[in-house]
KOLPA-755278 format. One line per field, with one value per atom (N, C-alpha, C, O, CB): residue number from 0; residue in three letters; atom name; y, x, z. Coordinates in steps of 0.05 Angstrom, whole numbers. Atoms other than C-alpha are relative to their C-alpha. Glycine has a CB too. Layout:
i	[NUM/...] $
aa	[ala/...] $
at	[CA/...] $
v	[Y/...] $
u	[X/...] $
w	[Z/...] $
***
This chain:
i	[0/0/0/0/0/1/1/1/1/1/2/2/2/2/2/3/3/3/3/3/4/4/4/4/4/5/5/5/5/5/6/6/6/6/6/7/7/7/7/7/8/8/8/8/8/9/9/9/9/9/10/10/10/10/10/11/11/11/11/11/12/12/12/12/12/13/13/13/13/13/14/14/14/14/14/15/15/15/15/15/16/16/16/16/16/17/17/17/17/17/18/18/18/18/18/19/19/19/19/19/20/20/20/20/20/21/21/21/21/21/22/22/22/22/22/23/23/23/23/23/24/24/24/24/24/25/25/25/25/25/26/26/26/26/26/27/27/27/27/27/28/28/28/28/28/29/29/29/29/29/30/30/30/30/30/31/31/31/31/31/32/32/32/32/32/33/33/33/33/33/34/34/34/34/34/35/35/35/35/35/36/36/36/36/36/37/37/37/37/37/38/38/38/38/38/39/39/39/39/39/40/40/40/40/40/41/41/41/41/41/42/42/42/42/42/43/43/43/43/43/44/44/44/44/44/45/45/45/45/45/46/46/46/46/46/47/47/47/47/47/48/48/48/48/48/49/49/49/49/49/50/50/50/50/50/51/51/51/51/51/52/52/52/52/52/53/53/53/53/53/54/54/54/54/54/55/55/55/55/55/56/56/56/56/56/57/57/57/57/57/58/58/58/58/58/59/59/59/59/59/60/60/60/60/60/61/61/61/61/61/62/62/62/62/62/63/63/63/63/63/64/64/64/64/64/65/65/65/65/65/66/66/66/66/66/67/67/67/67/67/68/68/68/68/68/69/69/69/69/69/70/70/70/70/70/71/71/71/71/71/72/72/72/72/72/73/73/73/73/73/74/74/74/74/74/75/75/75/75/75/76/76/76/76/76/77/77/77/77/77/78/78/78/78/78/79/79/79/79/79/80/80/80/80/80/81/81/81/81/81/82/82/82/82/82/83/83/83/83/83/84/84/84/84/84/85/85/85/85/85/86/86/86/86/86/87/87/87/87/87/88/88/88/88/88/89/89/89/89/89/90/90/90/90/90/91/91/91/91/91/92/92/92/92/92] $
aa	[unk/unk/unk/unk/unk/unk/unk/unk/unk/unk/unk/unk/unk/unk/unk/unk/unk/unk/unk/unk/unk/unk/unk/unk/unk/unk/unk/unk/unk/unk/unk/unk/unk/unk/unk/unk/unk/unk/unk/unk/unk/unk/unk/unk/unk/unk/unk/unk/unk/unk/unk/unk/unk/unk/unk/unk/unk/unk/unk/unk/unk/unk/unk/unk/unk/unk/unk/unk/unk/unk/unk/unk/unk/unk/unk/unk/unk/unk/unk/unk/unk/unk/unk/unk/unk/unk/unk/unk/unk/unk/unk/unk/unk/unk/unk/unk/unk/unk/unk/unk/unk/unk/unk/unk/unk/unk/unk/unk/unk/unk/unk/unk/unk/unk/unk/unk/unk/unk/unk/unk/unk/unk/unk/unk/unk/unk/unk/unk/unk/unk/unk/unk/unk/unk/unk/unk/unk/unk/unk/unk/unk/unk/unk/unk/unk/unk/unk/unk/unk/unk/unk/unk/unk/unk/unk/unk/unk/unk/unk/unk/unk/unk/unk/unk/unk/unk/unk/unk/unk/unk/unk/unk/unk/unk/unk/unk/unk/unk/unk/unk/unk/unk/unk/unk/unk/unk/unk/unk/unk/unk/unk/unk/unk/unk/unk/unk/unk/unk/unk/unk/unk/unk/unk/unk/unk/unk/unk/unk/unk/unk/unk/unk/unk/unk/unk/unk/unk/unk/unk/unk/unk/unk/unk/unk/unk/unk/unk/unk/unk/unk/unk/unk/unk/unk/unk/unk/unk/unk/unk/unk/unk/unk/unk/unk/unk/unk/unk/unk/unk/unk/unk/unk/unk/unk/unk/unk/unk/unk/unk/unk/unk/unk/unk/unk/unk/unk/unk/unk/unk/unk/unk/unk/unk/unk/unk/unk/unk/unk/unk/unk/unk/unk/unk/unk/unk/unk/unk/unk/unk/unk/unk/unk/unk/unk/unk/unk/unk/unk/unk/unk/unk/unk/unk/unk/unk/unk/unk/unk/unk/unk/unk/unk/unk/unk/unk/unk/unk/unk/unk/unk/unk/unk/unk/unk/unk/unk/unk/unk/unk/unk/unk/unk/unk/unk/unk/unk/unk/unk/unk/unk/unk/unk/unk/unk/unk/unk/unk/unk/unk/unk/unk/unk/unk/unk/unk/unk/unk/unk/unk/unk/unk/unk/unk/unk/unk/unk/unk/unk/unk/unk/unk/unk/unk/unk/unk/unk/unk/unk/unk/unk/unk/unk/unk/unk/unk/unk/unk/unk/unk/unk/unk/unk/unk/unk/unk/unk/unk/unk/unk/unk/unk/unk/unk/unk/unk/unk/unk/unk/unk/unk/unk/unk/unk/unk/unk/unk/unk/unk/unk/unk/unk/unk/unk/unk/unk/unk/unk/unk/unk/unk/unk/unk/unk/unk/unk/unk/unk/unk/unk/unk/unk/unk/unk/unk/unk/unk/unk/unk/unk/unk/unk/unk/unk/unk/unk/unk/unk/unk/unk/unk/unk/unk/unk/unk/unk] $
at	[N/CA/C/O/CB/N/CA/C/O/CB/N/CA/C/O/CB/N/CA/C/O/CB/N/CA/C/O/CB/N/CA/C/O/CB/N/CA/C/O/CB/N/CA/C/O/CB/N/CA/C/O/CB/N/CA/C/O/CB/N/CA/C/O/CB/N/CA/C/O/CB/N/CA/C/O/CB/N/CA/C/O/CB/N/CA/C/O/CB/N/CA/C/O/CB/N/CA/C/O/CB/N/CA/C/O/CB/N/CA/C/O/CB/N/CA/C/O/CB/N/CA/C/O/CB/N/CA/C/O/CB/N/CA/C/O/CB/N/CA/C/O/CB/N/CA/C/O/CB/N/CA/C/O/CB/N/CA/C/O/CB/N/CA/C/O/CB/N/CA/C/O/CB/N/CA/C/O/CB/N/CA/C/O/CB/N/CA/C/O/CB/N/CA/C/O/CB/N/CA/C/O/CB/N/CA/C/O/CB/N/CA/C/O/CB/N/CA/C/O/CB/N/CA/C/O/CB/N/CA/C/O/CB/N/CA/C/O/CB/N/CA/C/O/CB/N/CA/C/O/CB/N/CA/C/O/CB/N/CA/C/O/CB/N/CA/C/O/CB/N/CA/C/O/CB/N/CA/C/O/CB/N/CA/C/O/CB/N/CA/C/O/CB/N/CA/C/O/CB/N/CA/C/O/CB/N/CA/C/O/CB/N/CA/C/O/CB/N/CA/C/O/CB/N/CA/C/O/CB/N/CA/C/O/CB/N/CA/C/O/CB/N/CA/C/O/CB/N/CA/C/O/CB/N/CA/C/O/CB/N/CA/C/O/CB/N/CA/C/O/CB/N/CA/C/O/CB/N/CA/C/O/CB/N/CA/C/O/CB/N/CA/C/O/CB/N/CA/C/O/CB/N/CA/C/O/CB/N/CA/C/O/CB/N/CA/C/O/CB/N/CA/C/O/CB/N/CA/C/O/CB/N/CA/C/O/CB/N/CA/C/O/CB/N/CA/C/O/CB/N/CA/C/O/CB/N/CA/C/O/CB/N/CA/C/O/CB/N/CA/C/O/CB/N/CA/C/O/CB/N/CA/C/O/CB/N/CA/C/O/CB/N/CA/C/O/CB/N/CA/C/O/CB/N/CA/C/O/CB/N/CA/C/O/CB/N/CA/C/O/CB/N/CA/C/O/CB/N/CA/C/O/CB/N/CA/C/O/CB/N/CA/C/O/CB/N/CA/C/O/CB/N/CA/C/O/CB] $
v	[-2/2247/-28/-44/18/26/2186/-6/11/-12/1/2153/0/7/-28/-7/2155/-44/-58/37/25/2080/-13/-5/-9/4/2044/-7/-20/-14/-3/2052/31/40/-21/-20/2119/21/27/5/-35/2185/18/22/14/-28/2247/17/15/1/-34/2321/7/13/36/-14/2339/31/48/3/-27/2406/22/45/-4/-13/2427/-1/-9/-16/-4/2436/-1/8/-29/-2/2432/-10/3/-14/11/2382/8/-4/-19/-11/2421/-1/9/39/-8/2416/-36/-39/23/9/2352/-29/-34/9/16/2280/-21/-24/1/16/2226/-34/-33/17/25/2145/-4/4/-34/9/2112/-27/-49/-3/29/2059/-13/-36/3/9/2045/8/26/0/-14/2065/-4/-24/-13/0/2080/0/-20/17/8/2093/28/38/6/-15/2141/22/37/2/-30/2207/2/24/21/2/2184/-29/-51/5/21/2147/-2/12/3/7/2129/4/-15/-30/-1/2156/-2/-4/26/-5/2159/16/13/-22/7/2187/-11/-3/8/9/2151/28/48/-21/-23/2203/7/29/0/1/2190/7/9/-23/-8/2210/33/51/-20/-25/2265/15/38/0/-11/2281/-4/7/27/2/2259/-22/-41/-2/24/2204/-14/-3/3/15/2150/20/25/-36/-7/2183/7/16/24/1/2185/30/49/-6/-26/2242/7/-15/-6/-11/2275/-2/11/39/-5/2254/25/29/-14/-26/2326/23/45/11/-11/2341/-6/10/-11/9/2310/1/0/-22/5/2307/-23/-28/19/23/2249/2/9/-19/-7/2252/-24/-41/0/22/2203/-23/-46/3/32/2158/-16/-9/6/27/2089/-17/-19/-18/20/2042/-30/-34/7/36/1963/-6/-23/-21/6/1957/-24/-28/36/0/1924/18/40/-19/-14/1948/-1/-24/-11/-3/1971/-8/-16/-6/3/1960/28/53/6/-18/1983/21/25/-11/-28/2048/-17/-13/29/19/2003/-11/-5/-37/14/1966/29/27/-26/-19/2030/10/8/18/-10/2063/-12/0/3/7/2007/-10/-26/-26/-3/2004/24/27/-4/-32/2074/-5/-8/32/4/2061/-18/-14/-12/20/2009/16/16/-32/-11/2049/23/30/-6/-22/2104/28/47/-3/-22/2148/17/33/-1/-3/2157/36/47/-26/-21/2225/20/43/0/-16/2251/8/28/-19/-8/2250/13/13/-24/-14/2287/29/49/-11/-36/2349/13/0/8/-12/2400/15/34/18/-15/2417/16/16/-17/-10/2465/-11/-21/20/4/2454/12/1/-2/-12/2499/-12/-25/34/15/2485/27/24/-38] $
u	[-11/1318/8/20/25/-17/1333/24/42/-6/-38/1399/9/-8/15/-11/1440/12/28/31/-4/1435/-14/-36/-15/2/1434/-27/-46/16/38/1370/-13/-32/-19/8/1362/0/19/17/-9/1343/0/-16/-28/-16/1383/-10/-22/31/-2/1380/32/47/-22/-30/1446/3/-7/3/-4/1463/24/26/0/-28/1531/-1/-19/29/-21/1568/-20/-41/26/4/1541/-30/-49/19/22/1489/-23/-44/8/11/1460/-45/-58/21/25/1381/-18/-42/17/4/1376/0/20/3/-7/1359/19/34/-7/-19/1402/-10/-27/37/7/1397/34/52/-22/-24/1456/8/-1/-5/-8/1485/26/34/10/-24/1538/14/29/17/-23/1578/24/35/-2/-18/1636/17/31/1/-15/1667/-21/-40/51/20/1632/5/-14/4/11/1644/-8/-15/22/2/1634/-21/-21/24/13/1581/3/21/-29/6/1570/-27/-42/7/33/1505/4/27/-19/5/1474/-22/-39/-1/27/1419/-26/-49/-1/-12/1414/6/-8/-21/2/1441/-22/-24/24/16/1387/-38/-57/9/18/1336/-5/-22/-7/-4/1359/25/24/-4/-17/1424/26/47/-9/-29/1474/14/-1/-3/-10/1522/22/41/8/-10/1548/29/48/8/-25/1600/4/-13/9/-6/1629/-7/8/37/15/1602/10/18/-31/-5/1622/-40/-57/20/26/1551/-7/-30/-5/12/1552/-12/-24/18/11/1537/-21/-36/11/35/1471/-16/-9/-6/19/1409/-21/-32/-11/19/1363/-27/-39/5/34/1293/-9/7/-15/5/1242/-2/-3/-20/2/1238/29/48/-4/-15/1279/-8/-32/-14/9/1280/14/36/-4/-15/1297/14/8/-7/-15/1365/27/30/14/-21/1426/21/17/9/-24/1502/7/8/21/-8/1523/-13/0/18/24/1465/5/5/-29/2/1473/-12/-29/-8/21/1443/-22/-41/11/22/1396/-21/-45/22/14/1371/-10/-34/20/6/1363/-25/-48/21/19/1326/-27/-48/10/24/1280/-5/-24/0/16/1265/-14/-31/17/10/1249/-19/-40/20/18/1207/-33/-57/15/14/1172/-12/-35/20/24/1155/-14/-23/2/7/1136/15/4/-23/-8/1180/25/42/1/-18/1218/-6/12/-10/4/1185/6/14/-23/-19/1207/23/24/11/-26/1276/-1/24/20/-4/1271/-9/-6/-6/3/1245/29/45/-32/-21/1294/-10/-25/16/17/1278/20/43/-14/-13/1299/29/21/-18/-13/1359/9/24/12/-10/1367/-18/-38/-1/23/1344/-6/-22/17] $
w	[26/2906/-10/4/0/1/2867/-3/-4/-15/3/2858/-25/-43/12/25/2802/1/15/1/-5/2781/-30/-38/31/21/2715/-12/-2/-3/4/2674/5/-8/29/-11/2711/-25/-40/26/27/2657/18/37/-30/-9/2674/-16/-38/-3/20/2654/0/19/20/7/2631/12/-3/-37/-11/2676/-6/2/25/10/2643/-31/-45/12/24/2584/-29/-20/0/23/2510/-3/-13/-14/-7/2527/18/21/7/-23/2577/-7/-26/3/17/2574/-12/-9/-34/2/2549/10/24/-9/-6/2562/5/-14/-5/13/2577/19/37/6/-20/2609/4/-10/-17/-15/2660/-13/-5/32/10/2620/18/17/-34/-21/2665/26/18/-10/-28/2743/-4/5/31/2/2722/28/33/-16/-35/2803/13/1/4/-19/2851/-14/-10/34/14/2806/-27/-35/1/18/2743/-11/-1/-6/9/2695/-32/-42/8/33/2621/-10/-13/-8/13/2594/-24/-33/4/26/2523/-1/17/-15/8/2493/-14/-14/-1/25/2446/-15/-10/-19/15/2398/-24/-35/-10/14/2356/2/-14/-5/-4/2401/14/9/12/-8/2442/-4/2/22/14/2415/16/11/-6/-18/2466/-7/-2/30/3/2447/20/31/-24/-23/2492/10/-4/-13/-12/2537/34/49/-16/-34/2608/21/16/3/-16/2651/28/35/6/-27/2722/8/-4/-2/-10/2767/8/16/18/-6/2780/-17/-15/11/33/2709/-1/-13/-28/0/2717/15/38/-4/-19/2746/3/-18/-1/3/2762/2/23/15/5/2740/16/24/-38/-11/2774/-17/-10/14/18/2713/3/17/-38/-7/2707/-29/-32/33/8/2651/5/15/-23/-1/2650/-7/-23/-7/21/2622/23/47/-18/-17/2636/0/-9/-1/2/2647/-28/-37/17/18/2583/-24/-43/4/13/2545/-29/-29/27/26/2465/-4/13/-18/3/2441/-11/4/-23/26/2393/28/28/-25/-17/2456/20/26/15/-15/2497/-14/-5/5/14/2444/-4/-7/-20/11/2430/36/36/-32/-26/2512/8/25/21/-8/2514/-19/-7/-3/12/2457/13/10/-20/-5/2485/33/39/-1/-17/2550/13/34/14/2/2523/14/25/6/-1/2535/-16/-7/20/24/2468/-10/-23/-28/7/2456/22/18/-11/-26/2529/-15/-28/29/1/2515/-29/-32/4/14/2453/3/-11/-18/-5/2486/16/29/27/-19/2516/24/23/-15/-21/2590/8/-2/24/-5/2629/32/53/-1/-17/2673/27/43/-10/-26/2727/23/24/-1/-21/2791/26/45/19] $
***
C-alpha cells in the first residue's frame, strides 16, 4: 500500500466528501494531514483530515509542503491527471 506522504492523491472514505479525490499537502502529526482538492477540480477544499478518512491511491504528484491550490491544480494539470480527480469513485473497499 502506499504511504500517506505529500503529493500523494487520496479517496476521501468518510464524511461529506466521501467518493472523491483529494492530494496531501501537508503531515500534520501521525493522525492527521491537510489535503485539498483543489476545490475547483474535485470539490474538496483545503482542510485537515483524520489519515483514516482517506485512502491512498498509487498516484503521486511533485509538490512541495504546503503548496497553494493554484500550484496544485496547475501540477495536476500538467500530469495529466486534472480530469481524474474530477470523477467520483467508489469508496468502499
Amino acid at each position: 500500500m502506499p504511504a500517506i506522504e505529500i503529493g500523494r492523491v487520496c479517496v476521501k472514505v468518510a464524511g461529506r466528501d466521501a467518493g472523491h479525490r483529494c492530494v496531501v499537502v501537508d503531515l500534520i502529526d501521525k493522525n492527521f494531514v491537510l489535503i485539498t482538492g483543489p476545490k475547483n477540480l474535485s470539490g474538496i477544499k483545503r482542510k485537515r483530515v483524520n489519515i483514516n478518512h482517506i485512502k491512498a491511491t498509487a498516484d503521486r504528484i511533485d509538490i512541495t509542503k504546503g503548496e497553494s491550490d493554484e500550484n496544485v491544480a496547475k501540477t495536476l494539470e500538467v500530469a495529466g491527471k486534472a480530469n481524474a480527480m474530477k470523477e467520483i469513485v467508489s469508496h468502499r473497499t
